[in-house]
N, C-alpha and C positions, 0 to 999 in steps of 0.2 A: 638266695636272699632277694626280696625284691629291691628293685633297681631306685636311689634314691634323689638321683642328678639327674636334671633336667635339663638335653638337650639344647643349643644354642634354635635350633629348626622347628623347636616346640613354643617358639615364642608366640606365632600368628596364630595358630590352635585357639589362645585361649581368646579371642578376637568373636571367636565366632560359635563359642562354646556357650550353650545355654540350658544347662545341667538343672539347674535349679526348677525351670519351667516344668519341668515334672512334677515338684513337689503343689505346685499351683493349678497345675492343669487338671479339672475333674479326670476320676476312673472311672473308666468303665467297667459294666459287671463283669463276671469272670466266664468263660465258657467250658465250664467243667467238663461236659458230654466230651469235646474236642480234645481238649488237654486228657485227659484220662484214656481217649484212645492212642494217642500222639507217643505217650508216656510205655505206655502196654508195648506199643509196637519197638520202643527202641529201648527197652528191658529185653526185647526176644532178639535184637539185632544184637546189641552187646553180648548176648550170652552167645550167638551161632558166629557174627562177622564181625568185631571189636574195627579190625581196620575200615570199614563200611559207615561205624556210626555219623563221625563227623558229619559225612555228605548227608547223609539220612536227616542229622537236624535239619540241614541247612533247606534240605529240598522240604522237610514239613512247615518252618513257618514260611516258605511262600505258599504252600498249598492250602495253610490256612488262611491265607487272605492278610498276612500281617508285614508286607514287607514286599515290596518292590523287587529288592536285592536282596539276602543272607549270605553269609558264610562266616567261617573261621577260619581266622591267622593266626600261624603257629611263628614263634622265634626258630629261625635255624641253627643250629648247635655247634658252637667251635671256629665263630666266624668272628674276623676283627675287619672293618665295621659291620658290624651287627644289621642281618638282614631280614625281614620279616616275610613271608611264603604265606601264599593264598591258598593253604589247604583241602577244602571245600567252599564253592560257591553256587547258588543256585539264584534263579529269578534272570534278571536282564543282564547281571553282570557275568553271568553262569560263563563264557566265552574266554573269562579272564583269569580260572582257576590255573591256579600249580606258577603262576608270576611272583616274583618277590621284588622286593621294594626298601632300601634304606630304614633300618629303624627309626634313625631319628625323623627321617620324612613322613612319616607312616602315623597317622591320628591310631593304630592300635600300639604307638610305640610309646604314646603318651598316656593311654588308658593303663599299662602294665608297671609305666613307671610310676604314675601315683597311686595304682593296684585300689580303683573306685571306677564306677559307672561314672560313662562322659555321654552326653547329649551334644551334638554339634549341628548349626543350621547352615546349608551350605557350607560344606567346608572345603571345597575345591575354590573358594573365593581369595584362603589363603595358604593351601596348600597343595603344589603342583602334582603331587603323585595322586591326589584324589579327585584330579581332574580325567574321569572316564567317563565314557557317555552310555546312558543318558545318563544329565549329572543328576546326584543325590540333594532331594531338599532339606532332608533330616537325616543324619545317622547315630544312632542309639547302639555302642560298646560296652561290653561286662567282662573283665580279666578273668581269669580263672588259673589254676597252680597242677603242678601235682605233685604232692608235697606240700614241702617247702618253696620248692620252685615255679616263677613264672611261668609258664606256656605258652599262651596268647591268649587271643579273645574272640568273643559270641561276639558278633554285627547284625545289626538291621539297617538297612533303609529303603529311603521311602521315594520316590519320584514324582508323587502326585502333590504340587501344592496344597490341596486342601485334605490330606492327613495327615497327623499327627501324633508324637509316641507320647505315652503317657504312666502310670505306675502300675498300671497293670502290665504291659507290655516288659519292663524291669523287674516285675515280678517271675515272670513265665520266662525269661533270658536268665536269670539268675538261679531257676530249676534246673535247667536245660545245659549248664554247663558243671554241674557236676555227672552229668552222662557223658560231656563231652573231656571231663580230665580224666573219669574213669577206662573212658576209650585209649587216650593217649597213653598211658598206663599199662595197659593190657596192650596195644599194638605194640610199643617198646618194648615189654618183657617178650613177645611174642619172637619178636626181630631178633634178640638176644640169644633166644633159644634155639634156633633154626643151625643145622649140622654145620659144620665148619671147616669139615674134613680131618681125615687123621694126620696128628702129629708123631710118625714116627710109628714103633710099632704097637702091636695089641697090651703086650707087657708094661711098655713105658707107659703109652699113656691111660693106663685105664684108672689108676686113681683120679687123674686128671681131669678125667671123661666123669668118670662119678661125684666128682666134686664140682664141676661146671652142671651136670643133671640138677645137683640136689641146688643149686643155688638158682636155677631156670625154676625148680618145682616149687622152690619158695617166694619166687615173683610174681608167679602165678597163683601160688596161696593167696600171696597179699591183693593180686589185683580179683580174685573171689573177693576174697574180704570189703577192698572196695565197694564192688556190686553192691553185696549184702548188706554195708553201711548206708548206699545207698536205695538200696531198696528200703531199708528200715527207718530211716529218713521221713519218709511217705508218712502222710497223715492217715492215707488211704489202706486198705489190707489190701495186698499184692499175694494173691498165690498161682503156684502151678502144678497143673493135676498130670497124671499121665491115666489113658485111657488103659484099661481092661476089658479084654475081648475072650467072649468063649472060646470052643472047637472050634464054630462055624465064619472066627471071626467076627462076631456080632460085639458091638460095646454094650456088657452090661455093668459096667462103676467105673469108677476113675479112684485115682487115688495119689492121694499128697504125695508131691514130693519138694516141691518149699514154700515156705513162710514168712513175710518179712516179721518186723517187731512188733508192726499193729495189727495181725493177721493173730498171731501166737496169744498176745495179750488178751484178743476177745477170744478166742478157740482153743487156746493151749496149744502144748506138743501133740501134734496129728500127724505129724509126716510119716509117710509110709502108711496109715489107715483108712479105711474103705469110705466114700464119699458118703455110699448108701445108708452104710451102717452106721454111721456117726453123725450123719443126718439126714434122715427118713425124709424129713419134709421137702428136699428139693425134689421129690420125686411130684411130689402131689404140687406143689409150687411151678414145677416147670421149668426149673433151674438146669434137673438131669439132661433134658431133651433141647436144652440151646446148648449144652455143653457137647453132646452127640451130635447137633447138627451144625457146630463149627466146626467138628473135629473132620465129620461126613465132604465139608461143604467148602472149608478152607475159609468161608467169609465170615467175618468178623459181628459180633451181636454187641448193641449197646441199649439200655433199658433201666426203667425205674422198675423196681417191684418190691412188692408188699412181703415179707418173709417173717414167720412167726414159729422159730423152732429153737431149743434150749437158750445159748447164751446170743441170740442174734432175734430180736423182737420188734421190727420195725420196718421203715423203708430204707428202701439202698439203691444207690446209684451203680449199676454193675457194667466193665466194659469185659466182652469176652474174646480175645482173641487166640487162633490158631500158631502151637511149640511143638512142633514133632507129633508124634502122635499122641497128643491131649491140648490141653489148654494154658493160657496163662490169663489171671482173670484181675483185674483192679475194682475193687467194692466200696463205695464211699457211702457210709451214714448219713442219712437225710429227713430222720423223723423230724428232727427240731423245723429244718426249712422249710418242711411240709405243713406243718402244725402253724410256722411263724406265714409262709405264704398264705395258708386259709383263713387266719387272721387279718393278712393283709387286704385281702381280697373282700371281707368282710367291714372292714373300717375304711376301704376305697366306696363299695358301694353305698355307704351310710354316707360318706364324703360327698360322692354323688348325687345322693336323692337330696339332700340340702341344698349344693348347688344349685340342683335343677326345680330346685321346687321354691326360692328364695322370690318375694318380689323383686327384690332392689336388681339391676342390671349388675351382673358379674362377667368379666374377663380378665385373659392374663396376655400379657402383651411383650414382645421381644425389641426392645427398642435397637436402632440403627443408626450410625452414625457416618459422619464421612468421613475423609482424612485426615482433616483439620479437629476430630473428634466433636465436634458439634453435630448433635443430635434433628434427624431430619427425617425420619418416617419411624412407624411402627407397623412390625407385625402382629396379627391376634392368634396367638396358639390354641384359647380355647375362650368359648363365651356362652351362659348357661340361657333358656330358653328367655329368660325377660331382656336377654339382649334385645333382639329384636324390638321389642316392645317398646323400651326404655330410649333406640339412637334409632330407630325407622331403617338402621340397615341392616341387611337381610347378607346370610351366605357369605358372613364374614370371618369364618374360617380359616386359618392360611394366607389370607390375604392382607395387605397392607393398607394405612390406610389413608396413606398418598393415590394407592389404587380406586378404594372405595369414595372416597371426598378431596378429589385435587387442593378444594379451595379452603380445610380446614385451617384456622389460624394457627400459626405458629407457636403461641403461648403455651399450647398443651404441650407439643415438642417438649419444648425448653423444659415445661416442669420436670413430665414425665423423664426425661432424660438425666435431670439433676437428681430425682429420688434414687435412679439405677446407679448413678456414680455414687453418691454418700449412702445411699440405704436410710434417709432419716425419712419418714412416714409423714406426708402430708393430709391435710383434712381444709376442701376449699371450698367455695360458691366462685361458678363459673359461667357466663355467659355465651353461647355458639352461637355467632350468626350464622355463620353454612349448615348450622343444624336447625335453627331454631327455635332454641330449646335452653333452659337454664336447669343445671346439674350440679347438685350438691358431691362432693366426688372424695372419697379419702383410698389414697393412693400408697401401697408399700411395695419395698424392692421384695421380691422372693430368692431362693435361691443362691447362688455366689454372685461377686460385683461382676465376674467376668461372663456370667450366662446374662447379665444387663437383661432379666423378666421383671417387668412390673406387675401388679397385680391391680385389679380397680374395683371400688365398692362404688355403686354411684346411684342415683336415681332424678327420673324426671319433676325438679321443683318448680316447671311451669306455672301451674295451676296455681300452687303459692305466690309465686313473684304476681301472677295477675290479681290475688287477692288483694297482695300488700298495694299496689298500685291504685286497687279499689278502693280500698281503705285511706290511704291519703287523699283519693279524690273527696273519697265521703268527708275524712275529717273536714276539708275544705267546705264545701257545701254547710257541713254541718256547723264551724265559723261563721257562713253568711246569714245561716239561720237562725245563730243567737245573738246575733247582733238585731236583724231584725223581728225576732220575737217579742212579744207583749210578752209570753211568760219568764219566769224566774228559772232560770238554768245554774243548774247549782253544781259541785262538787261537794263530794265528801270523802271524808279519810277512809283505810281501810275498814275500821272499826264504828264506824256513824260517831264517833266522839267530838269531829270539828264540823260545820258548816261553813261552806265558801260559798260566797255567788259569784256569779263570772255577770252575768249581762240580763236585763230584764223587768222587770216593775211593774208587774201585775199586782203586785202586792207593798203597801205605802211602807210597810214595817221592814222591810228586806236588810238585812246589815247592810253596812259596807266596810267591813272586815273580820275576818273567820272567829264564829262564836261555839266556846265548847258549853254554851248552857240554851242552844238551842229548843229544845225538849222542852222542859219547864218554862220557853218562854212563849213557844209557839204552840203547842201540844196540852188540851186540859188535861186534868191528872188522871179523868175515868178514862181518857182514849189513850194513856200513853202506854201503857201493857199493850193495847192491841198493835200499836204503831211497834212496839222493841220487839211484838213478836214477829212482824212481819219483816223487820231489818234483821232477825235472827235466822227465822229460815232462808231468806236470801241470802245473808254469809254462809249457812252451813250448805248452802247445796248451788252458793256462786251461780245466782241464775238472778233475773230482770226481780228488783223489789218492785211494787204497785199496791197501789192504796189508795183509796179516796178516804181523806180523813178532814175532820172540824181542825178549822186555825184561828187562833187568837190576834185579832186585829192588833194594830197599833192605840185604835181606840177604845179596847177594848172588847169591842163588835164582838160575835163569831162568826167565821165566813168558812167555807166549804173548798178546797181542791183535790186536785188528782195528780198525786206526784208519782213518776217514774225513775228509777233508778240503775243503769245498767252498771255492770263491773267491770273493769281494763284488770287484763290478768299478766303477769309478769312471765317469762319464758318456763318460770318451775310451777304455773299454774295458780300462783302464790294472789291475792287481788292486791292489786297497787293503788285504785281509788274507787271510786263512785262518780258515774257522771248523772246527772236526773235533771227532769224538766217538771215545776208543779205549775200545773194550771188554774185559775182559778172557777172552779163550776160554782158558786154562790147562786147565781143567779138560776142556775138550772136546778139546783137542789130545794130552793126556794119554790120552784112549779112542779116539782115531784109530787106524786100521790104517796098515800100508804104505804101501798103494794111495790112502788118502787124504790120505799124507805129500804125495805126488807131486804135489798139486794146493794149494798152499800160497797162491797168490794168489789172491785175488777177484776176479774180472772187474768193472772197474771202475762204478763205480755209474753207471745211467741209460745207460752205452754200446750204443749199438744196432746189431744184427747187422747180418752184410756186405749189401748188397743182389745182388740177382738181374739184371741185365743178359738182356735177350733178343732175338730177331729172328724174325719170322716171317714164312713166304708170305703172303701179303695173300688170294692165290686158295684156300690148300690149309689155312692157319695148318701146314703143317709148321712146324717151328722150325729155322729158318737157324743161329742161333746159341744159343748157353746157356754162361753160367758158371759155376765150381766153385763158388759158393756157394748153387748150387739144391740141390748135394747134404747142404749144411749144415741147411739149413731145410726143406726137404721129405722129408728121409730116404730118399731111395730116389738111387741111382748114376744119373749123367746117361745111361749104356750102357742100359739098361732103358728111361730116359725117350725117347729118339731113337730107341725102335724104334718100328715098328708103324706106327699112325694116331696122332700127336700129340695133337690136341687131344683124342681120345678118353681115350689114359694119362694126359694131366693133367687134363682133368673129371674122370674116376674117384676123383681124389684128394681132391678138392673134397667139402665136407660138401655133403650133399643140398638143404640148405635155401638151402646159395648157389650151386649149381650155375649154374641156371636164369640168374642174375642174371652169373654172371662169363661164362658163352660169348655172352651177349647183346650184352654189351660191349665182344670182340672183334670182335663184327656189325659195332657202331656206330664202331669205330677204323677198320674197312676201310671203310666209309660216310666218313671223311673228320674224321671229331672225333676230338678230343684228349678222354681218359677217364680219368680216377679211378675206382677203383673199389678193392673191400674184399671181403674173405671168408676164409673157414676153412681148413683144409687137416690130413687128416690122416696124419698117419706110420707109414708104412706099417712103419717097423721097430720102434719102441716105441709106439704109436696115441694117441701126444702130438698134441693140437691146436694149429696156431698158425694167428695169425692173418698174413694178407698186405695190403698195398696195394699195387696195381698200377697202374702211371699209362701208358697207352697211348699212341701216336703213329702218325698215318699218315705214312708214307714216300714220297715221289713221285718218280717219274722226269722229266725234262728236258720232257715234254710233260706234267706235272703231272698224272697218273694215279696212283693209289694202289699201287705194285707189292708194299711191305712194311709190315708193321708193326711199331714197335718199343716197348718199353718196358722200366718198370725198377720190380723187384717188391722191397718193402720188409717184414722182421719187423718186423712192430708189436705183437706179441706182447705186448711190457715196457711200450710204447705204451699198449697197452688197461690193461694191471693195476693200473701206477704212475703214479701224481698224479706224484712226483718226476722221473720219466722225462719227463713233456710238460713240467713248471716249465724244465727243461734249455733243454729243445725249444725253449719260449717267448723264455726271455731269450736265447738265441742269433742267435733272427729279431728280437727286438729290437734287438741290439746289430750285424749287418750293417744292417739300418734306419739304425740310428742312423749307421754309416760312411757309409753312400752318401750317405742327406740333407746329412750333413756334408761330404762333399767337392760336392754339387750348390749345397748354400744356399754353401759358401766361393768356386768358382768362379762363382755368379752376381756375389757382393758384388763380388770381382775385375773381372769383367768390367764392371760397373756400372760401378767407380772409373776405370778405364782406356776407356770409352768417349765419342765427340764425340758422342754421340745415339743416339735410341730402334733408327735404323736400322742402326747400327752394333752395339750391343749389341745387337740382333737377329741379324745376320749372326754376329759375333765369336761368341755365346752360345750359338747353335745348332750352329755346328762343333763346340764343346767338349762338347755336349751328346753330339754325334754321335758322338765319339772316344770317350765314357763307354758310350754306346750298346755301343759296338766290342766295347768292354771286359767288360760285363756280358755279352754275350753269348758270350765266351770262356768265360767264369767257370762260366756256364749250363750249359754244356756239360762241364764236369767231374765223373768220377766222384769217390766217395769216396778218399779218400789224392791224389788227383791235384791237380797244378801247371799253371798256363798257361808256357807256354813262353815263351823270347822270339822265336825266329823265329815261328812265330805271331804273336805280341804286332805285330813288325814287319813279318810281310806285310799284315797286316790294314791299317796303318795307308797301309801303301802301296798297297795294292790300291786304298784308297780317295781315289787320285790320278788312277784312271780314266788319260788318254792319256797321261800323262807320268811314268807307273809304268814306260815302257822306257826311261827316262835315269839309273834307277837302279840301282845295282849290290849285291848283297849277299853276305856271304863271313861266316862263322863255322859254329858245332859246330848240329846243333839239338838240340832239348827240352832246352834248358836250364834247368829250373824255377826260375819266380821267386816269391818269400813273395807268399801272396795279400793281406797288408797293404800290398803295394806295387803292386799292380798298376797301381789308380787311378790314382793322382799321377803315377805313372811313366808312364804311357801316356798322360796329358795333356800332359808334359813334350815325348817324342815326338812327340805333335799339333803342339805349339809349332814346332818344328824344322821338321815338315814344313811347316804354315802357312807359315812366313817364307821356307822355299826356295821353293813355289810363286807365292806375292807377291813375292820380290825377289832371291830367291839361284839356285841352280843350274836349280829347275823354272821359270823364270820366264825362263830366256835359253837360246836354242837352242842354242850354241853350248855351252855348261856342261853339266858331269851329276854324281851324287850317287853318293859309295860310303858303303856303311855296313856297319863290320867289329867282329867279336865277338870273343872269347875268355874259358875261363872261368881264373882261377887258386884253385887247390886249394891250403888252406890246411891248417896243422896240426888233426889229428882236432878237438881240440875248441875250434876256431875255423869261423866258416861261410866256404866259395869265397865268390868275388869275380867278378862279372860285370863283366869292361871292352869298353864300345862307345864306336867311334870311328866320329863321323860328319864327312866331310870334303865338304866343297863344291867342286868344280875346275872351273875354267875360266870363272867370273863377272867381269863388267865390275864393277868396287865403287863408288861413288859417290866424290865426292871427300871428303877428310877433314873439312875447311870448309863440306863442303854440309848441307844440310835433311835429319836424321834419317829411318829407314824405321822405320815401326810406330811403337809404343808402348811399348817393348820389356817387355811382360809374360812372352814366353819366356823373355827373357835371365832376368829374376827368379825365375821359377818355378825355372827350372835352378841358378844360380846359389847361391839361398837356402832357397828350398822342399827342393830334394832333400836338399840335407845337413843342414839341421832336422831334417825329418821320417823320412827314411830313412835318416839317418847317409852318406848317398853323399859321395862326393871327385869333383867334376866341374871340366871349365874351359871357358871359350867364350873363342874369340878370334876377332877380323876378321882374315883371313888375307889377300893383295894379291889373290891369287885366288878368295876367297869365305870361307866360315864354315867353322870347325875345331872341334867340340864335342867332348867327353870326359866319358863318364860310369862311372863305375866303386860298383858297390852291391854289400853284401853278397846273396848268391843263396840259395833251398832246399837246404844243405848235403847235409840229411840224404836225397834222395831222390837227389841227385848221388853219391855215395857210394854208395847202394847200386844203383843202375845200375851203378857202378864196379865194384863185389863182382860184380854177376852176370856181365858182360862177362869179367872174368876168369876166374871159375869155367867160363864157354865155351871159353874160349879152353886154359882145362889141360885139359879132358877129353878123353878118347884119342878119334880118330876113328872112326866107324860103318868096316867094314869092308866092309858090303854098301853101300855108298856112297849 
């Protein structure tokens, strides 16, 4: 029985006993290769040298690198005080074998009396007899019986401060000592049986003698039996063949002669059956000829291989070592890990090319602490290429980054180190003076608290902070400015409903406090449509209002100004007011001619000319293509331009100084680069200079040769002159930034909350990604005034369904343009839809297929159309009511609640008997649907060509 009283000598033990630290200490993978040969070799020592095994273990885990020390302590038998014997010992203490030692002083006397794994660190600190040198920093015990009865126990340890045992290491001691009770076992009965000498004569004692044989022959049954129990144990198939040899001696087959429990289970009863004949295929495999040349060679074969023969259709892990004359062989199953590794392999490189291809600065950082556990350097384990780009330091690898920047501040420390201890995720604005550089930076712990990795998202917000800077300067300036202006500087509400003035009296009638009946006070009634329409399309497209319009005096006069009005836009893009300056031009309108009457509006401030659209030969730069608005910007009729030699009439036109530089640039577009480029240009009818940007593109045909070049030329004319023209420019690419981050950081959070793990939120995170991808690249692709459509929108989304894009069906109008505020959301909504048919609805059962039907309806003028899409799933097996949900249902939400938030959309989702029923119905781009309408029409009344 095991031993239940705990020695008074077992007190200090538990002092220094840190058993638990295993359940907390990361594992390491397993070394199956090692372990499967390890195993093989002492299955063939237990069956030839039972008394040998013990040492055998002890000398394999130092020879695998796992252990400083090994051995096993046996209890010696029939002893009052009870003494414990060093059986086998191998490693550094190998000198000390066959010594015995007090039980109760013995840390294996206290592993057998609570019959459980003990972990002890240093345990020579409180127990003398485990004071030998070198001393042990860690030793890791596992008891083991035979029987019912204690025996002793499997040891490791360790001598090296910096390793440590862990659960794997207790996994593979806890294999390892049923080889070692089985030995115990078999050398006992072995002991037992051994001759005795005679008692007396042949007559007397040969009952005696036959009754002692049969009771030796059946402790040897049982310790077979053991073996076999433990062979059958094995997850792994254990057999062993013996070789068959011709006349000549030559091996031609092998043949069973055992099988443990998982060997039988896949093969059946094969013992005693020909290798050859029961399976052909290791011939042609190559299985026969490692079995001949360990048999030949004595040295041992270990190998993955590919086998595809009756009930065995896969990979296998095979170790093959030499038993007399044949083999003994261990085979472990490895399709799934093969199938799950190429997987893995595949979702690392996807991991990868994100990482590495991400603007924002990415790294993962090992934070360091001192003794007092405050945190005081960091290591960078890995950092993707915008590192560099994003902190200017270079080769930061490995390194630390007390190493890389002595004089960083300590703040970062401090955070970064508080994320590693609690794991709660921060999101900051931080300023580096040793960098120079201000970074937006949202920071999570990875991993366990005890690997203390952080992770960093971050990027350079420079360029911002000197905006913002600019911008208070300006506001300031722009305070002294209306204090000292003659004109009227007004505010107005989001909606032009209030007028405020702040400072000014150009004008005697100016309130002086906010009037919502401005309009009708200042405004006659024939201008006031022209005036609501020019405050309408400045709200709907949040860009500079401007006007020169007639004002109604105080004394009833009419007098003439030029009012401006810019927008302050709130973090969601949203406008928060009107700021405008009107000037009063009375007098100049007064000395206007006719001819100047006729031009009464100002082209709106900061708006910038049409752009150039082109196409050219790649071999000749002919120009394939050109739009009317080359003749707007360059002054000369595109008929003049498409004669002759092309590239020659437009170099000509080109200031001298940039000639040289802009034909060189179409060199390097037909060379294969994408080109930016800038120069002069002058006019040929009034010899007005403007300036151009040209941005180039090669064109490839289907074998990826350069056949056209295209690009798209831009006045930047107002560009170059006006500061206020680029401010435009600027907070415009700010405020698409600020969209997109916005719907990427909200579908990450999303997909976080709704994922079971990293692999999940990997998978899940990167479709959405991909769908955004879709998206932007629609986007990309538009000219100026232009809309993505939605048939677009939705082939795209199906294209990227690859085989199972022919089960679907599509039906409505195309270019249907949709608000580019909606694209985003709306095309992830669609991703949704699609996701869930191909995981569990129409794409996901052969038998099912997917219509998805449009229409648009045309509302009163000044309401916007209505796009309604119907997506219907037919023909799906649906689960039962009462069964185990599919997904997560993040679509259903998105659709559900997001659309009509956000985009005011009317949708429905329902489980239909036959699959999913969706409905989505969203306001559309009215106003480009409409004038489509108008031209279609205008086609459609004009008389026909008569020359046909």
């Amino acid at each position: 029985m095991t031993p239940t009283v705990v020695p008074v000598g077992f007190a200090g033990l538990d002092e220094v006993s840190i058993t638990d630290a295993l359940v907390a200490r990361p594992v390491r993978p397993p070394d199956y290769e090692a372990q499967a040969h390890a195993l093989a070799e002492l299955a063939r020592e237990l069956a030839v040298s039972p008394d040998t095994v013990l040492q055998r273990i002890a000398d394999l885990l130092v020879g695998m690198g796992l252990a400083g020390s090994a051995g096993i302590s046996i209890l010696e038998p029939g002893e009052a005080p009870k003494r414990v014997r060093r059986a086998a010992i191998a490693g550094s203490w190998a000198a000390h074998r066959g010594g015995t030692i007090p039980f109760a002083e013995s840390p294996c006397g206290l592993a057998v009396t609570r019959n459980t794994p003990l972990l002890f660190s240093r345990p020579h600190a409180r127990l003398a007899a485990a004071s030998v040198e070198p001393p042990l920093q860690e030793l890791l015990m596992v008891p083991f019986h035979a029987g019912d009865e204690p025996v002793g126990t499997l040891w490791v340890g360790t001598h090296d401060l910096d390793y440590t045992f862990d659960g794997e290491d207790l996994r593979l001691l806890t294999r390892l000592t049923h080889f070692a009770s089985a030995a115990c076992v078999m050398t006992r009965a072995l002991d037992e049986a051994r001759p005795q000498g005679l008692r007396g004569t042949e007559a007397w004692h040969r009952a005696d003698l036959e009754r002692e044989v049969s009771e030796r022959m059946a402790g040897l049954q049982r310790s077979r039996d053991l073996l076999q129990t433990t062979l059958d144990s094995s997850m792994d198939m254990i057999q062993v063949f013996e070789a068959v040899r011709d006349a000549s001696g030559e091996i031609v087959d092998f043949r069973w002669r055992l099988n443990n429990h998982t060997a039988e289970r896949t093969l059946g009863e094969v013992r005693g059956q020909s290798l050859v004949e029961r399976s052909p295929g290791v011939v042609r495999d190559g299985i026969f000829d490692v079995f001949r040349q360990v048999v030949e060679t004595g040295l041992p074969s270990v190998a993955e291989r590919r086998h595809a023969h009756g009930r065995c259709d896969g990979w296998f892990h095979q170790s093959v070592v030499k038993l007399g004359d044949g083999v003994a062989t261990t085979t472990r199953e490895m399709t799934a890990w093969k199938e799950a590794h190429a997987k893995l392999e595949e979702s690392e490189a996807k991991y990868r090319h994100l990482f590495n291809s991400i603007d924002e600065g990415v790294c993962i950082v090992e934070m360091m602490f001192d003794d007092r556990q405050r945190p005081v350097d960091y290591r960078f384990l890995s950092v993707n290429p915008a590192f560099d780009q994003q902190t200017g330091l270079g080769d930061a690898t490995g390194r630390t980054m007390r190493d890389l920047l002595p004089e960083l501040e300590a703040n970062w420390f401090e955070t970064f180190g508080r994320i590693a201890r609690n794991g709660v995720a921060e999101r900051f604005e931080r300023r580096s003076i040793a960098l120079g550089r201000w970074y937006e930076v949202y920071a999570f712990r990875v991993g366990t608290a005890e690997q203390r990795q952080v992770a960093l998202l971050f990027k350079d917000i420079q360029p911002r902070k000197r905006a913002e800077a600019a911008l208070r300067e300006s506001e300031e300036r722009f305070r002294a400015f209306v204090t000292a202006s003659s004109d009227v500087v007004y505010r107005m509400t989001p909606d032009w409903s209030e007028l405020q003035w702040l400072e000014g009296r150009a004008f005697k009638n100016v309130p002086d406090q906010p009037s919502r009946t401005w309009l009708d006070r200042y405004i006659r009634p024939e201008d006031q449509a022209e005036v609501r329409a020019a405050i309408d399309r400045a709200m709907a497209t949040r860009s500079i209002f401007e006007l020169e319009h007639a004002v109604i005096r105080s004394d009833g006069s009419l007098g003439w100004c030029v009012s401006r009005a810019v927008p302050t836009l709130t973090d969601t893009g949203e406008i928060r007011e009107w700021l405008g300056a009107a000037s009063d031009v009375t007098a100049r309108r007064s000395a206007e001619t006719a001819l100047r009457e006729s031009e009464e509006r100002l082209s709106q401030f900061g708006e910038a000319s049409s752009d150039v659209l082109w196409m050219r030969d790649a071999a000749t730069f002919q120009w394939i293509y050109l739009t009317p608005a080359f003749e707007t910007i360059y002054g000369l009729d595109r008929t003049s331009a498409l004669a002759g030699d092309h590239l020659v009439s437009w170099a000509e036109l080109i200031v001298p100084d940039d000639r040289e530089r802009a034909v060189e640039s179409l060199h390097r577009v037909r060379a294969g680069e994408r080109v930016t480029f800038e120069y002069r240009v002058g006019r040929p009818g009034d010899g007005g200079i403007r300036w151009i940007r040209d941005t180039g593109f090669p064109m490839r045909d289907a074998a990826g040769a350069v056949c056209w070049i295209g690009g798209v030329g831009r006045d930047i004319t107002e560009e170059k002159e006006t500061a206020e023209h680029m401010s435009v420019l600027v907070a415009e690419l700010q405020h698409r930034t600020r969209n997109l981050m916005g719907v990427v950081r909200a579908t990450a959070d999303k997909t976080l909350r709704n994922s079971s793990g990293l692999d999940d939120f990997r998978e899940r995170y990167g479709t959405r990604l991909a769908a955004l991808a879709r998206v932007q690249g629609l986007l990309s692709r538009l000219g100026e005034g232009e809309r993505v459509s939605f048939d677009e929108l939705i082939r795209s989304e199906v294209a990227a369904l690859d085989d199972e894009a022919s089960r679907v069906s599509l039906s409505g109008p195309k270019a249907v343009p949709l608000r580019s505020s909606t694209v985003q959301i709306f095309a992830l909504a669609l991703h949704e839809l699609a996701t869930n048919a191909l995981k569990y609805g129409a794409l996901a059962q052969p038998q099912a297929h997917l219509e998805i039907r449009w229409h648009v309806e045309l509302a009163e003028p000044e309401r916007a159309p209505w796009l309604h899409v119907d997506w219907r799933e037919r023909g799906v097996r649906m689960p039962a009511r009462d069964g185990p949900p599919q997904g997560r249902g993040s679509g259903r939400e998105l659709i559900e609640r997001a659309l009509p938030y956000q985009l005011g959309a009317r949708t429905t989702f329902v489980m239909e008997p036959d699959g999913v029923h969706c409905t989505i119905a969203l306001p559309v781009s009215g106003h480009t649907i409409r004038e489509r309408a108008k031209a279609a029409s205008r086609r459609s009344s004009e008389p026909a060509d008569p020359g046909g």
